[in-house]
C-alpha positions in Angstrom: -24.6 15.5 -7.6 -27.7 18.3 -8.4 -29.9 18.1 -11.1 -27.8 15.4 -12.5 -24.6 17.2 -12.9 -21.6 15.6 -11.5 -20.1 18.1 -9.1 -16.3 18.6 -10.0 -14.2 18.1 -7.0 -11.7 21.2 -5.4 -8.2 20.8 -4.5 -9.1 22.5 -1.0 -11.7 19.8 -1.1 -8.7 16.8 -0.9 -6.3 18.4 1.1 -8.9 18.8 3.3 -9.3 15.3 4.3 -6.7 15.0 7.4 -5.9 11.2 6.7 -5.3 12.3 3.0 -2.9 14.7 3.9 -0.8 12.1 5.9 -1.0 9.4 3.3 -0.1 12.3 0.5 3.3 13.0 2.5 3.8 9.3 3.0 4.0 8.9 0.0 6.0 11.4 -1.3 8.7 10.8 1.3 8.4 7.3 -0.3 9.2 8.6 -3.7 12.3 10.6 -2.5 13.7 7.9 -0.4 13.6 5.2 -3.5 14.9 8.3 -6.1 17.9 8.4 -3.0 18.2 5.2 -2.9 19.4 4.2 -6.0 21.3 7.1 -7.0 23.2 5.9 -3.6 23.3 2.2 -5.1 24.5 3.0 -8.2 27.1 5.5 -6.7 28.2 2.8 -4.3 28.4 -0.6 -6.4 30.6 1.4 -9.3 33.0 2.5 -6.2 33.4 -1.1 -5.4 33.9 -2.8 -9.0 34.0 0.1 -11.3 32.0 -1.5 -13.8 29.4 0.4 -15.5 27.4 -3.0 -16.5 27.5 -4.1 -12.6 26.1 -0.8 -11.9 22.9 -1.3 -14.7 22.0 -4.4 -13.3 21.9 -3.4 -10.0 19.6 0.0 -11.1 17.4 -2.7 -13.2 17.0 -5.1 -10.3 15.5 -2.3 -8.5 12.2 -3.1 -10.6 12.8 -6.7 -11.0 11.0 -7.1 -7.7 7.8 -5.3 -8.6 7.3 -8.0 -11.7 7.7 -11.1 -9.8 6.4 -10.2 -6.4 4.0 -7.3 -7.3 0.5 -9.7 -7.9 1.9 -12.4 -5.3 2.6 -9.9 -2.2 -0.1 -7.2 -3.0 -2.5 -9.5 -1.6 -1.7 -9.0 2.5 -3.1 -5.5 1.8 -6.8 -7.8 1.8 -6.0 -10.0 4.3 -4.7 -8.1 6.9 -5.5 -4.0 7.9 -4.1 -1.8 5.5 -2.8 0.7 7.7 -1.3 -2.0 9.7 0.4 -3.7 6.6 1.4 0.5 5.5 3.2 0.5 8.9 5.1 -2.6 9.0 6.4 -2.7 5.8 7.6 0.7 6.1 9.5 -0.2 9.2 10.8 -3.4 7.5 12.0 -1.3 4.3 13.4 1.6 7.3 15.6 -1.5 8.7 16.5 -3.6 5.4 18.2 0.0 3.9 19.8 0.9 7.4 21.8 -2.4 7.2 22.7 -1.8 3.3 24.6 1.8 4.4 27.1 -1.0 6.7 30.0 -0.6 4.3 31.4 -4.3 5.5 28.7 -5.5 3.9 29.8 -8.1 0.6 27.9 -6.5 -2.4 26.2 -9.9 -2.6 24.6 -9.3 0.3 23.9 -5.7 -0.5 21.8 -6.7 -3.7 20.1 -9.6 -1.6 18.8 -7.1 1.3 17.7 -4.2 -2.1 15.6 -7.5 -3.8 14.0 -7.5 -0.3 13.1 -4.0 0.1 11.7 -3.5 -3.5 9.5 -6.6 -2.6 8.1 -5.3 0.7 7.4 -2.0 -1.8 4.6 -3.9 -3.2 2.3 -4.7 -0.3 2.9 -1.0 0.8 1.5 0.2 -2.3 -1.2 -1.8 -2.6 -2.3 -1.3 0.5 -2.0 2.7 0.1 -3.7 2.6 -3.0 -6.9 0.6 -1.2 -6.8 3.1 1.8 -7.2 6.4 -0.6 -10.7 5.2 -2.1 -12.2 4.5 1.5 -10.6 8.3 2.4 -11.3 10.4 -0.5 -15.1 10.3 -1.6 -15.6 9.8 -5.4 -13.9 12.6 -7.1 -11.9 13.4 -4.4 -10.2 10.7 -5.2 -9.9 11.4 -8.5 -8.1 14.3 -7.9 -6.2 13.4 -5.0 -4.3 10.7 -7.0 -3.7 13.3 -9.7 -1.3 15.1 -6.9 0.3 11.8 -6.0 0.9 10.7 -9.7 2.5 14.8 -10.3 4.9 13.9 -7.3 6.0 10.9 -9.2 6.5 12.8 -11.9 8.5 15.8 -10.5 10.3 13.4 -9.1 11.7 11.7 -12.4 12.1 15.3 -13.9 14.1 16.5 -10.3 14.9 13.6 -8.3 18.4 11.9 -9.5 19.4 15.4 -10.0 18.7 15.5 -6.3 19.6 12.3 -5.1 23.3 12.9 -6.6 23.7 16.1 -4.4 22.6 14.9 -1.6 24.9 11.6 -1.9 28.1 14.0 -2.6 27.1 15.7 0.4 27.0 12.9 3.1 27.9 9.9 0.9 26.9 6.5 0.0 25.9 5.2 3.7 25.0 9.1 4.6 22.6 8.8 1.8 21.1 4.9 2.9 20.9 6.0 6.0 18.4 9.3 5.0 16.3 7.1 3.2 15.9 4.8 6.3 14.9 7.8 7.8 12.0 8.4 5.3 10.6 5.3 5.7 10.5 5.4 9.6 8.8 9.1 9.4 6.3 7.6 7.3 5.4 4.7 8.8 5.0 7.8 12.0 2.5 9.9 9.6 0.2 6.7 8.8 0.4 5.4 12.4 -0.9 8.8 13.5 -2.5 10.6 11.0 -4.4 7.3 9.4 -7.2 5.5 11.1 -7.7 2.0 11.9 -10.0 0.0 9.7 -11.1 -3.8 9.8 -9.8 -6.0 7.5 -11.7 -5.1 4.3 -15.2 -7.4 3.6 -15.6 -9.4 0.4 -19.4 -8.9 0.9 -20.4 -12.7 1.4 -20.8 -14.9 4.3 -17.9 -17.7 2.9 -14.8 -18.1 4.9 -11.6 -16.7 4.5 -9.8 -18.8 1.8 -5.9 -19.5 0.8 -3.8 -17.1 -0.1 -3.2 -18.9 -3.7 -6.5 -19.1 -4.2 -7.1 -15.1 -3.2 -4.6 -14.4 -5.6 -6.0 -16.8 -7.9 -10.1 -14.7 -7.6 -8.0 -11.8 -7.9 -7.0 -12.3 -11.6 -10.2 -14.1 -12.4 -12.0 -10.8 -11.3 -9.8 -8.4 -13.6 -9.7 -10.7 -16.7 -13.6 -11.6 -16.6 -15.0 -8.6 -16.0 -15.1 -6.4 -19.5 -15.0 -3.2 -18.0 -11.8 -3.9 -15.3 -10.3 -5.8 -18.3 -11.0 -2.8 -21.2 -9.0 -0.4 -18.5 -5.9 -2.7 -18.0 -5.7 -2.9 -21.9 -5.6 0.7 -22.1 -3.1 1.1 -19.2 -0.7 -1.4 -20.8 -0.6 1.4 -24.2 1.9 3.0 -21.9 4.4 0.3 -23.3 4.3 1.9 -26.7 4.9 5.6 -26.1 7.2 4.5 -22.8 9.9 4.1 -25.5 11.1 7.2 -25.8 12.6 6.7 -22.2 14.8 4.3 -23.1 15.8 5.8 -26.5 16.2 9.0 -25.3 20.2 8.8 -25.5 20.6 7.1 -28.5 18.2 9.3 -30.2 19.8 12.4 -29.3 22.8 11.2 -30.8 20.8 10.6 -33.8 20.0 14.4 -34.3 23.4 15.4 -33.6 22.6 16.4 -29.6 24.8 15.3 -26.8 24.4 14.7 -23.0 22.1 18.3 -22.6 20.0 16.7 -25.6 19.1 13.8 -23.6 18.2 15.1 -20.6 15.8 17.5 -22.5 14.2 14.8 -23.9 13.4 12.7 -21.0 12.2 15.8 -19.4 9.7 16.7 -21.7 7.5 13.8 -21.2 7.2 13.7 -17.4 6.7 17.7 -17.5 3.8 17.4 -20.2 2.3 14.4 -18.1 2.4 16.9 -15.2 0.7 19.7 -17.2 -1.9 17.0 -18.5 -2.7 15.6 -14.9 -3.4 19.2 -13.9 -5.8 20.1 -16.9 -7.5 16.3 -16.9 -8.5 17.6 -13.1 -10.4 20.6 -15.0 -12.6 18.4 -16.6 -15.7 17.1 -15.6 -15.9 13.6 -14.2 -18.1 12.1 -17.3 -16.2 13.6 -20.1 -12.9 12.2 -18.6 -14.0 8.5 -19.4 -15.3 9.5 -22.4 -11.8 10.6 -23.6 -9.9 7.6 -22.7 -9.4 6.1 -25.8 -8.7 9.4 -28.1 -6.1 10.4 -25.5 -4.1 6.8 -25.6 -4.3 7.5 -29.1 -2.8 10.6 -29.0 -0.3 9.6 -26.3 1.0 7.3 -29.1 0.6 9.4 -32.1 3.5 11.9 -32.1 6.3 9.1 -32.0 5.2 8.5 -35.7 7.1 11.9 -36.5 10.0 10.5 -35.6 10.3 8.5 -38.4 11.8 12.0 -39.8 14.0 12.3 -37.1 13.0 15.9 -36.3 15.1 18.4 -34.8 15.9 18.6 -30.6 13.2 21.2 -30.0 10.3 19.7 -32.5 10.9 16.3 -30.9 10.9 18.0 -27.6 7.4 19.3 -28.2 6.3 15.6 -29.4 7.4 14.0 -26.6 5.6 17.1 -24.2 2.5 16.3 -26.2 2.8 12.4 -26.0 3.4 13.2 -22.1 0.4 15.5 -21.9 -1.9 13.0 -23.0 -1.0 10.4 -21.3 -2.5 11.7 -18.2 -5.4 9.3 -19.4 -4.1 7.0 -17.3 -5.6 9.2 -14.2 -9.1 8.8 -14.5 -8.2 5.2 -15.9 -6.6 3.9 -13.1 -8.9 5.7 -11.1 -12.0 4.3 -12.4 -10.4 1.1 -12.3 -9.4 0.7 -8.4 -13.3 2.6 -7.6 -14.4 -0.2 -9.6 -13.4 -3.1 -7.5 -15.1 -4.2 -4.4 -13.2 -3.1 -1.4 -12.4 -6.5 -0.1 -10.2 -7.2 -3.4 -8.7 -3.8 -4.3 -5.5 -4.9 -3.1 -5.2 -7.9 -5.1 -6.5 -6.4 -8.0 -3.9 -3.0 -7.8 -1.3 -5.8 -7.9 -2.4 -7.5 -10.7 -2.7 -4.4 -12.9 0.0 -2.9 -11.5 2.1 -6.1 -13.0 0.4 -5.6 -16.1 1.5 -1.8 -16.5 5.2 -2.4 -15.6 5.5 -5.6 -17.8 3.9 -4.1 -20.5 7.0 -0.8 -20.3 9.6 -2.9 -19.6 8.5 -5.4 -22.7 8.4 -2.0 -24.8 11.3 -1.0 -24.1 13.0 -4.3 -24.8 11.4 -4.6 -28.1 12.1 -0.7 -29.1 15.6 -0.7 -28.4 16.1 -4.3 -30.7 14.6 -2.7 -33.4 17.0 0.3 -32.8 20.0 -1.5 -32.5 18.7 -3.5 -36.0 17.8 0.2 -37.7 18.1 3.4 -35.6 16.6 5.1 -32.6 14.2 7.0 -35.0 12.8 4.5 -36.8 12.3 2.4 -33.7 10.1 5.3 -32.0 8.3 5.6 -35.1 7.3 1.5 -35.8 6.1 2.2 -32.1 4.4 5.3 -31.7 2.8 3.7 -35.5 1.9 0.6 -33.5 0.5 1.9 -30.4 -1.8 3.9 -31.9 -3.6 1.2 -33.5 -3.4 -0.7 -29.9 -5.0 2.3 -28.4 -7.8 1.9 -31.0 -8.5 -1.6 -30.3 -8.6 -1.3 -26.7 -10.7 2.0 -26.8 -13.0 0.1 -29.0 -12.9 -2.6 -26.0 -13.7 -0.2 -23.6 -16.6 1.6 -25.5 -18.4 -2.2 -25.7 -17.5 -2.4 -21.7 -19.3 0.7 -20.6 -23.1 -0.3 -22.7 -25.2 -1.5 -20.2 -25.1 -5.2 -20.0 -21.9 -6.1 -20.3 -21.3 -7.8 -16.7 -20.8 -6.7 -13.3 -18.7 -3.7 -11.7 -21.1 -1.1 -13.8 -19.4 2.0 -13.4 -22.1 3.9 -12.5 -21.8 8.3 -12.6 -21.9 8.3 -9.1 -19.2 6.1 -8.4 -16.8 8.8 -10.0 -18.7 11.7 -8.4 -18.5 13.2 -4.7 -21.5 10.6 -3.8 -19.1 8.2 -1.8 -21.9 6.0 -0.4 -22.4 4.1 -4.0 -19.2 3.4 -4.6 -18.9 -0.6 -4.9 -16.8 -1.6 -1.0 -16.6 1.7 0.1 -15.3 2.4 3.8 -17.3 4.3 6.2 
């Protein structure tokens, strides 16, 4: 920082960090190998009981895991080294989908083993998402999770589309068996390519306590402190404009468009979060907390137009510009895991991370009740209508958090600027 401008951080800048670069393609061969994997699922439990409702639940109990284990397992990435519990759990997750490619396998069996690799998912990315703080200095990191969350994203706009080839090419076990091969070639990049750090310091002199209560301190921290809790509230808006993910079909029947329709439409808001994540990066580290709340606001906003039931290409652009801002939730999540001390960050990614994906999966419940009660339309509208005003209340709960005075876990300038060294728990 000079003269009290917040230096902007450079792409060269991230990619430069060596242990960065191997965490980046760890986690993108993560991404591909759960995109493969449940194509490969999907493919193989319709093969064996050609039902198409067999087939959902199995795709739907690929996030079940996440909900119920997320805060409960996140916490090993605190209590034991975080490249050590990257490592393990990749090697876990390599054998766990290995044995699901054995076609003798009962399909009971089959789901039992994809429960447990979802699960072991969680401590991985908790502990990940601990490490890049302690390796990226301030904006760096910033800007190094904008590239991992535009992977994700690519990956929902390319990835089935992908997966699908790749499972007509070498089949169901063929297509198990290549993402057992991701997982073991990541767990080789973080072995090698990440360095070994301590188990992270709470900052006091106390003993090591119980897990329960760990996980216990862990929501305490998040719900008590104004400024942690203000961020989770404005993560959860995601609920409201998630919607148009799992109305996307119906709705294009709505407007008269078919199959093509719907695939339009669910691209458009993954390729305008993309484009947003990339112009969010342009922007200076101070003005991109001051435009949390508008942006959840606007992520909301253009679902009200639905009400009208536009035609495919206005709705396309809607959903592009819900998508576009929602890249709020960069510097949001961001600020919020730079926020924590080091010694809880895992525990703490766990619990918000539960809160995000309860908060979707609650959305789209509710949406697609009121679109089975009225239509698709109306149902994006009533939400886009109703997140808005959420977005309002929780950006009015996270202007009070940032006064001064409002608790601990200030978030200081620096702490989102290249100054690493007053970042609350930083690594050295």
């Amino acid at each position: 920082m000079e003269g009290g401008v917040i230096e902007r951080a450079r792409w060269r800048d991230v990619f430069g960090h060596a242990e960065f670069r191997a965490l980046f393609l760890a986690g993108v061969l993560s991404v591909a190998g759960d995109q493969l994997a449940r194509v490969a699922l999907s493919v193989l439990v319709f093969d064996r009981t050609n039902s198409a409702g067999l087939t959902a639940l199995t795709y739907a109990l690929t996030y079940v895991p996440d909900l119920l284990f997320g805060p409960l397992l996140a916490g090993f990435a605190d209590r034991y080294p975080r490249r050590t519990v990257m490592i393990v759990t990749d090697l876990a997750r390599a054998v766990l989908v290995a044995a699901m490619a054995i076609q003798a396998l009962p399909l009971l069996v089959v789901i039992v083993l994809l429960l447990g690799l979802q699960a072991f998912g969680s401590p991985f990315n908790a502990a990940r998402a601990a490490t890049l703080p302690a390796v990226l200095p301030g904006d760096h990191y910033v800007l190094g999770k904008a590239a991992n969350d535009m992977v994700v994203q690519f990956s929902q706009v390319l990835g089935f589309g992908t997966g699908g080839v790749i499972v007509v090419a070498v089949g169901t076990s063929g297509g198990l068996l290549l993402d057992s091969a991701t997982f073991l070639v990541s767990a080789a990049l973080i072995a090698f390519g990440v360095r070994h750090r301590p188990v992270p310091s709470r900052g006091t002199n106390e003993p090591q306590t119980s897990y329960f209560k760990d996980l216990a301190s862990g929501f305490s921290l998040v719900t008590r402190t104004p400024k942690l809790r203000a961020l989770v509230l404005l993560a959860t808006i995601a609920g409201f404009y998630v919607t148009v993910e799992g109305l996307a079909v119906p709705y294009a029947h709505e407007i008269g468009g078919g199959p093509q329709a719907a695939g339009l439409l669910l691209a458009a808001s993954p390729a305008g979060a993309v484009a947003g994540m990339w112009l969010i990066t342009l922007w200076p580290p101070e003005r991109r907390m001051g435009l949390l709340s508008p942006l959840a606001v606007l992520a909301c906003a253009p679902l009200i137009a639905c009400f009208f039931a536009p035609g495919l290409l206005p709705t396309v652009a809607l959903w592009a510009l819900s998508g576009l801002a929602s890249a709020y939730h960069l510097p949001t999540s961001a600020a919020f895991v730079q926020a924590v001390p080091d010694g809880q960050r895992g525990q703490a990614f766990g619990v918000a991370s539960t809160a995000l994906k309860g908060s979707q999966g609650i959305g789209i419940l509710l949406a697609g009740l009121v679109a089975d009660q009225y239509s698709p339309s109306f149902a994006l509208g009533v939400m886009g209508a109703a997140g808005a005003v959420a977005a309002l209340a929780a950006g009015a709960a996270w202007t009070r958090a940032r006064r001064p005075g409002t608790g601990a876990l200030e978030l200081a300038p620096d702490e989102l600027s290249g100054d690493s060294g007053n970042i609350p728990g930083r690594a050295s």
